[in-house]
C-alpha positions, -999 to +999 in steps of 0.1 A: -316-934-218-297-905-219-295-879-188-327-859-184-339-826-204-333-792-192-361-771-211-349-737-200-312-744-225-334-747-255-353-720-248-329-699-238-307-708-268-340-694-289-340-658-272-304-658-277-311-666-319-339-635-316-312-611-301-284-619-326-313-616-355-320-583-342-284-573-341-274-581-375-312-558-386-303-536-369-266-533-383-283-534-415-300-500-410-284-480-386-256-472-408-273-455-440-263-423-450-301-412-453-307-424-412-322-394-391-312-391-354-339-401-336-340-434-352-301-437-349-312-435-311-335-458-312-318-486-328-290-480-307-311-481-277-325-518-291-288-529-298-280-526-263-306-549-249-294-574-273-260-576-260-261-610-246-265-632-277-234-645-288-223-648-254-250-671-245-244-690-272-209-699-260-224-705-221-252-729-237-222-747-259-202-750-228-230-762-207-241-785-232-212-800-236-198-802-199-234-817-186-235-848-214-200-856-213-185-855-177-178-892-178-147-912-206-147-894-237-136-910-270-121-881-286-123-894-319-154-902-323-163-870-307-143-848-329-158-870-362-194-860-350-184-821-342-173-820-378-199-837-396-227-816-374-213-785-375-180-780-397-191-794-428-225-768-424-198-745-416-181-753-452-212-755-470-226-723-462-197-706-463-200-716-502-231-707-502-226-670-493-193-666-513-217-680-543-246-654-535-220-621-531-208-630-563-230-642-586-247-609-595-212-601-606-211-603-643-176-609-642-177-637-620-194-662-650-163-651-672-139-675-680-111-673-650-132-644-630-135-668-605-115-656-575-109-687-555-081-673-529-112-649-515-132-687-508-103-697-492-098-665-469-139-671-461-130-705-443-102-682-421-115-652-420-156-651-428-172-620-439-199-628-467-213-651-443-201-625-413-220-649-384-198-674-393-168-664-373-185-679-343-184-714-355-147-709-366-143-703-328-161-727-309-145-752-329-108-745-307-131-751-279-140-785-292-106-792-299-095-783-268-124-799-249-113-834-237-088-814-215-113-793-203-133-822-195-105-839-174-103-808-155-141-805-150-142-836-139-114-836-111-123-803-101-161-815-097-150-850-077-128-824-051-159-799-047-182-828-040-167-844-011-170-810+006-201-804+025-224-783+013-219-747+028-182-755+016-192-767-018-211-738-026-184-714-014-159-730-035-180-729-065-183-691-060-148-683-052-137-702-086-163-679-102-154-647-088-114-655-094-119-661-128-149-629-135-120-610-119-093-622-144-114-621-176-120-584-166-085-577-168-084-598-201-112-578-218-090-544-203-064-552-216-084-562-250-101-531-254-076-505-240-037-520-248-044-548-274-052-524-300-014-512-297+003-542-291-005-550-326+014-523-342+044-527-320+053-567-323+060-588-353+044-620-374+025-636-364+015-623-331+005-591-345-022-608-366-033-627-336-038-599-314-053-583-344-080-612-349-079-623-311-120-618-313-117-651-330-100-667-303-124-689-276-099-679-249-115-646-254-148-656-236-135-683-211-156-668-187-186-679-203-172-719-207-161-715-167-199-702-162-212-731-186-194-758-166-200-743-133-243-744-147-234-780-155-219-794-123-255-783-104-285-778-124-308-776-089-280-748-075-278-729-106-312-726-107-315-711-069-291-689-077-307-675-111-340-669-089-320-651-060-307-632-085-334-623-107-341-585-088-299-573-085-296-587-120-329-563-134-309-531-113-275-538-128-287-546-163-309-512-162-276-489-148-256-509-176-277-502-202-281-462-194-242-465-195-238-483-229-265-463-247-243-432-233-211-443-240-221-449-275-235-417-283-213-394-264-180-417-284-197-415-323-196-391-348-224-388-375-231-420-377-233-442-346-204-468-339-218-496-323-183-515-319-179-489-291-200-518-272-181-547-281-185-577-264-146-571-253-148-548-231-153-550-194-188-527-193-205-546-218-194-579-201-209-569-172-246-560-186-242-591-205-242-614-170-268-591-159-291-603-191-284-635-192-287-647-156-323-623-159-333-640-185-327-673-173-345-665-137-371-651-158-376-687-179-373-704-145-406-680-132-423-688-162-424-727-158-457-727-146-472-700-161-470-693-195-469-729-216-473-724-248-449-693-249-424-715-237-434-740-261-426-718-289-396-707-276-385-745-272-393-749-314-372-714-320-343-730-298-347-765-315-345-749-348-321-723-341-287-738-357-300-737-390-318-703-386-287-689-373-269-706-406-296-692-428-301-657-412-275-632-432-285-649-462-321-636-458-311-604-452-294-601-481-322-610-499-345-584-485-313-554-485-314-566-521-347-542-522-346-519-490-310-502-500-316-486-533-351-471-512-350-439-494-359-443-458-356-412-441-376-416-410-385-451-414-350-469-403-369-480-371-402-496-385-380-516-417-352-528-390-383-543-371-399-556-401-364-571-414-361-586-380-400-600-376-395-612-414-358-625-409-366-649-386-403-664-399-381-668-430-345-685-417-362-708-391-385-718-418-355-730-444-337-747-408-368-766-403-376-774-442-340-786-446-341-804-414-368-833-430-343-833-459-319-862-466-285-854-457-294-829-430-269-831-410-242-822-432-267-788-439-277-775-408-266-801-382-293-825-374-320-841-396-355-850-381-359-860-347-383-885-331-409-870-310-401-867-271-415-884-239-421-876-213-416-844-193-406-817-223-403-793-194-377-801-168-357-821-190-329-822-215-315-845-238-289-825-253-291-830-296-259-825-319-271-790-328-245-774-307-255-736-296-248-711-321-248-675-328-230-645-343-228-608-334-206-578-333-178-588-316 
């Protein structure tokens, strides 16, 4: 029967789609040369409370896949479904965004003005389809994840034969040992990587260069995803406990990004000055994440059919992630050649509002379509039983999402 259905994934998954929508909006905007400063400000002021997207994407993937396989795994089979659900997508819109860029290029439909290396460096290296970079990298972590899962595993059997006080200490003290050494890892990123690059040779250079496509990069987030897994009823007390240091840090975190990034840009705001590399931004994106979760735990009984929609973004999200740059395009297609002097703010928030109505309705259109799951991941599923609230069966749309990095 499957194990049981933990609501609050899904819809956090769907607040994590939202945030990375708003990011790439925003990105789309907040660089034009015609932008006035106050809504420079602004923008940057709703990038920063959108921090924790892609990173919650890689905790959800983690805990996803940690919670419905912590028992004999069959690698290959496991592998064949992560390609089918999400590498083939991964190949076919990759095609489809190389196709889009260049088929308002007159020179493309001549004879041999077809540039087929630059579709090759998209499946390496995506930037038409720019969100695609995440899948490139949560694929390694599939790869890698029968190991992981051995680990898990032993590491979960030796924690529970501990009594509880114990158990709960060891849990944290795996935690804190391994915040403290991703914090030196994203240091090291985001002050020395940048000139390690310059100084060694092929083909380390072009992996430190790239290393934001490396899951070892955020293995704090599949340490946090597994540590979620192991104890649902814990993580949850913990999330609720949480819920009023996480608001504080998040709110000093998020005066400190905002300043950061205006005191280090020049005439036009750098946003990549809040990476998710770097040990500040790290820190107000655990702040966000474990607030938002507390807050979805608070909101159980309360507010239904919020959290009912939020449960159809997240179930819908894969595709809309898939589909999201793509609609963009479309509607840069007729915002770029305007002038918007003064009205960067209001057209990032329609983009956004009109972004996702639009990419969530092509996921769920495509997912009644024959052949789904080689387009977005999943075709039609059969209505649930049951308690929808405080259960999950986890689907084959893994958790995905894409950001500035």
């Amino acid at each position: 029967m499957g194990k049981p259905r933990i609501e609050e994934w899904t819809q956090l998954r769907s607040l994590a789609f939202l945030a990375i929508v708003m990011q790439h909006s925003i990105a789309e905007y907040i660089y034009r040369a015609d932008i006035e400063p106050a809504d420079s400000t602004m923008l940057t002021m709703m990038y920063h409370r959108t921090r924790f997207g892609t990173p919650t994407f890689v905790f959800l993937s983690a805990v996803l896949m940690f919670y419905n396989y912590d028992g004999k795994l069959n690698y290959f089979a496991f592998i064949r479904k992560r390609l089918e659900t999400v590498f083939v997508p991964f190949l076919f819109w990759t095609i489809v965004y190389w196709l889009y860029v260049r088929a308002f290029t007159p020179s493309f439909w001549q004879k041999g003005g077809q540039d087929w290396g630059s579709l090759l460096r998209e499946l390496v290296q995506p930037q038409t389809g720019y969100q695609l970079w995440f899948i490139l990298m949560i694929i390694q972590f599939y790869i890698c994840f029968p190991l992981l899962a051995a680990l898990y595993r032993g590491a979960k059997n030796k924690i529970n034969l501990l009594d509880e006080g114990r158990r709960t200490g060891s849990v944290l003290a795996v935690l804190a040992f391994a915040g403290a050494c991703y914090i030196i890892l994203l240091y090291l990123s985001y002050y020395r990587m940048g000139y390690w690059a310059g100084r060694i040779g092929s083909p380390w250079a072009a992996l430190v260069t790239h290393r934001s496509y490396s899951f070892l990069m955020y293995g704090f987030y599949f340490v946090l995803g597994a540590a979620c897994a192991a104890n649902i009823g814990n993580w949850r007390a913990w999330c609720t406990k949480l819920l009023p240091w996480c608001g504080m840090v998040f709110l000093g975190m998020y005066i400190r990004l905002g300043y950061d990034v205006l005191r280090g840009s020049g005439e036009t705001v750098n946003l990549n000055i809040s990476t998710y590399l770097k040990p500040s931004t790290f820190i107000i994106i655990m702040a966000q994440m474990l607030l938002l979760y507390g807050l979805l735990l608070l909101l159980r009984e309360r507010n239904q059919a919020f959290l009912r929609l939020l449960s159809w973004i997240g179930t819908y999200s894969f595709g809309g992630y898939l589909a999201h740059a793509l609609v963009i395009y479309v509607i840069a297609y007729f915002t770029r050649p305007l002038n918007l002097a003064g009205s960067h703010l209001p057209f990032a928030l329609l983009t956004f509002a009109l972004t996702v109505l639009a990419s969530l309705g092509i996921s769920y259109a495509l997912s009644r379509m024959p052949g789904a799951r080689w387009i977005v991941g999943a075709g039609r599923r059969k209505p649930l039983r049951g308690n929808k609230v405080n259960d999950y069966r986890g689907d084959s749309r893994t958790v995905f999402g894409a950001g500035n990095r």
